[in-house]
N, C-alpha and C positions, 0 to 999 in steps of 0.2 A: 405170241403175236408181236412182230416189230415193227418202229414206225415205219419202215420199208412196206410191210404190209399194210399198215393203216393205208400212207400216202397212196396205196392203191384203188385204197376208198373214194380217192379225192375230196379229202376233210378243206374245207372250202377255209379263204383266209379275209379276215372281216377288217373292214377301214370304214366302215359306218359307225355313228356314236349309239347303234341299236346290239343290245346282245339277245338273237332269238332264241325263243327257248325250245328244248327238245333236240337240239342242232350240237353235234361236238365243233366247235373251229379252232382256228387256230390264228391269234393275233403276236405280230412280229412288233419289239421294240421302236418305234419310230428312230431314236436315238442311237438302236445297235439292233441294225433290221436281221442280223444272225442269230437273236434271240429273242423269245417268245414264249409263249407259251401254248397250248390246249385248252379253250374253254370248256365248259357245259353247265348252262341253264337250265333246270328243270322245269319240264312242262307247266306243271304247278306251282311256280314261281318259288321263292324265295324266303324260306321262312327266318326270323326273327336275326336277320343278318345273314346268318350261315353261309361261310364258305371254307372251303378244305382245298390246302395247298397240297400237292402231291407230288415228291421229287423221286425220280426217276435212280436205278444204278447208273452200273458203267454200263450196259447196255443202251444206254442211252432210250428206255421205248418211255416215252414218256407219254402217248398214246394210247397206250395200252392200260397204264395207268387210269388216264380219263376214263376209257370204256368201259375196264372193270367194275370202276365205282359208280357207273351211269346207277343201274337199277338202287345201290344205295340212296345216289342223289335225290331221284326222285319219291324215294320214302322219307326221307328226312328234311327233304326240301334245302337242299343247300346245294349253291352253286361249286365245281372243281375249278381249279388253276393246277394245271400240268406244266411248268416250265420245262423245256427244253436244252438245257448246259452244253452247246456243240461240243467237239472234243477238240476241237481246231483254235478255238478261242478258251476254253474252260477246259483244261486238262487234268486242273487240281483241284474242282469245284467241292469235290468232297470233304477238303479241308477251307475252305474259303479264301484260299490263298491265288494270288494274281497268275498267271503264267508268267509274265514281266511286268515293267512299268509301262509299257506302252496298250497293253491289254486293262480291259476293267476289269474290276475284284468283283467276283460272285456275289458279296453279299450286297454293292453298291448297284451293281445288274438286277439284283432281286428286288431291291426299294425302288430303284427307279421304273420295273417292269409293273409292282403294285400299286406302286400311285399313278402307272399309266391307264391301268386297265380302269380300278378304280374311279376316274377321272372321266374318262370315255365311254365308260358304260354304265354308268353311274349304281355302278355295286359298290357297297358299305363292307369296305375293308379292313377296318378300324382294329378289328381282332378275330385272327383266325385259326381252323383245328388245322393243325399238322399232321402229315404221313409222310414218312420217308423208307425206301427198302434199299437196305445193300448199301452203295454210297450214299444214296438220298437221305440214308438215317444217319449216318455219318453230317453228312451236309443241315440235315432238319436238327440233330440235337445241337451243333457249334452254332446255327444261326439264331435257334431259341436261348443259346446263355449269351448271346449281344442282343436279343429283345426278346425277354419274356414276356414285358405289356405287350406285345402283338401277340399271345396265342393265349386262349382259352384252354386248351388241351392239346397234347402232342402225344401221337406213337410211331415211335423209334422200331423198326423195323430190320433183324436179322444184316444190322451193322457189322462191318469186320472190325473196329477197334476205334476207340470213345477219347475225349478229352475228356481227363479225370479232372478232379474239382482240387486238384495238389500243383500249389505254389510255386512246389521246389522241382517242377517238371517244366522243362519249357512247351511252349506252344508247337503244334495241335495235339501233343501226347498230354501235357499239362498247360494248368492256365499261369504257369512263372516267365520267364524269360522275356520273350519277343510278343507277350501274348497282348491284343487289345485291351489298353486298359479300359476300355469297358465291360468285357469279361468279368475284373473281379470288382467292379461295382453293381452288375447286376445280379452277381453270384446267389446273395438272399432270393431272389426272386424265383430265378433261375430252381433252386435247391423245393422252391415251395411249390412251382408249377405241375399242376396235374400232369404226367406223364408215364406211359405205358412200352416198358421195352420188352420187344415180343421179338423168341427165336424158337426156331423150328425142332425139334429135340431130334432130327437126322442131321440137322446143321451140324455137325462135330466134328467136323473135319479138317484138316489143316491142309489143305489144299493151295493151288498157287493163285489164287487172287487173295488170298488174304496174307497179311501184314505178317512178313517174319523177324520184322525187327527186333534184336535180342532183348532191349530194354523194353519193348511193348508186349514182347513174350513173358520178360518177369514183372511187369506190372501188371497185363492183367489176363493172362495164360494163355493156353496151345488153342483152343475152340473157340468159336460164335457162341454157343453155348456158356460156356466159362467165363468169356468177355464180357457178357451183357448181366452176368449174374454180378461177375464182380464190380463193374460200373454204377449198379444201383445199389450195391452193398458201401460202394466209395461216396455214393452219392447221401445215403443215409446218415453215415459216419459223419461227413462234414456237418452235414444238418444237426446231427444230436451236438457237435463241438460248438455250434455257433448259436442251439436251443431255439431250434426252427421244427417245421414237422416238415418231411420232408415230402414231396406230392410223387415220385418214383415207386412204380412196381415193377416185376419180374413175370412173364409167362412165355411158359415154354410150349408151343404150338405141337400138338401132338403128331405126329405123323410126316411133319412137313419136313423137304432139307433145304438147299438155297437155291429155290426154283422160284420166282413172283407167280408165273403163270399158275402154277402146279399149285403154290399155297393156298392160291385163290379160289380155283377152281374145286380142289380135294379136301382142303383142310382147311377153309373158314377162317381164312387171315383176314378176309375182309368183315364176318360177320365179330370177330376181333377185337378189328379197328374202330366197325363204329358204334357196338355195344360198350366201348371206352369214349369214345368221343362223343360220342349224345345218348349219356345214359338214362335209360326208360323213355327213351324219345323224345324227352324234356329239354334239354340241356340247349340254354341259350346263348 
């Protein structure tokens, strides 16, 4: 399902300071009316905070997103935010990098869109679970190591290729060179935060959306598979060097390959995502 098809739905777009519940919409930046996001409130309202940021691939269906996770939503009682990264304006949003200087940077787009919504709809955004698939997990695990206090829990989602926790790598391959210095002062945090990287064990392919850059090749190999095992194996490593525990696992989603719909639908990517994200149902 694309948002081409959603928009067929006609997913209504909300300028009232009310968020209904039950309703998917879709609220545009005031400040960058080209970006926005996907609500949804669940019927049941809002248990103990809970909300779950949901970042889209290149596909851009970030709709789809939202829909998927409705029937979660409303068992767990937590509200989604689906942002939307046009391709016109965010072209590199998966590394968090500007198109130019004249464009805004993804991750200033993203604080200004949460404390918009936040603000106007008076949801407690203070700290939230992360999903990201394909670029989105790209994009959700580099915006968790510049604010881990914003996430409770993240899963990283059948990414093509990871900022490794290695100094002497520049930025988005490594956190050395060009990188935010707040990268590596949040790094301990970062290294500690509950986090779930899940890829599909058909994902094995070296096909042409993914990264074949030779040094991203030999840092962290030919597959999605390989990449994400060794990103939490890189992740660990740092952690045991700086005598942290480190809050990263590995699971490989059986059956699935790099389909979002297909995972969701066939292979329980979502029951997954929030058997990690609010485990026993508890998880505040």
């Amino acid at each position: 399902m694309s948002d081409g098809q959603v928009a067929a739905m006609t997913v209504p777009r909300m300028a009232s300071p009310t968020s209904p519940q039950g309703h998917l919409f879709f609220h545009a930046l005031p400040s960058l009316p080209a970006f926005g996001a996907f609500i949804y409130v669940p019927n049941a309202g809002i248990r103990d905070a809970r909300a779950m940021v949901l970042v889209h691939g290149i596909t851009r269906n970030a709709a789809e997103h939202a829909l998927r996770f409705v029937p979660f939503a409303e068992q767990h009682q937590t509200c989604l935010i689906a942002p939307l990264f046009a391709r016109a304006i965010f072209p590199r949003y998966q590394t968090l990098m500007r198109r130019d200087r004249s464009c805004a940077a993804p991750e200033d787009a993203m604080d200004a869109l949460l404390a918009d919504i936040q603000q106007r709809f008076s949801l407690d955004l203070s700290t939230l679970h992360g999903f990201g698939f394909s670029g989105g997990a790209q994009f959700m695990h580099r915006y968790a190591m510049r604010k881990p206090a914003h996430f409770r829990r993240v899963v990283v989602a059948a990414a093509g290729w990871y900022t490794f926790p290695d100094a002497s790598a520049p930025y988005p391959r490594g956190i050395g060179g060009n990188a935010p210095p707040c990268i590596g002062k949040q790094l301990p945090a970062f290294l500690r935060l509950p986090m779930r990287v899940i890829v599909g064990s058909r994902d094995n392919q070296s096909d042409a959306a993914l990264n074949q850059n030779p040094e991203i090749l030999r840092q962290q190999g030919r597959t999605r598979v390989g990449r994400g095992k060794a990103f939490v194996h890189a992740l660990h490593a740092k952690a045991d060097a700086l005598g942290l525990t480190c809050g990263a696992e590995f699971v490989r989603l059986r059956g699935a390959g790099h389909d979002f719909s297909d995972a969701m639908a066939r292979h329980g990517l979502g029951e997954e995502t929030i058997a990690f994200l609010f485990p026993d149902g508890d998880e505040a």
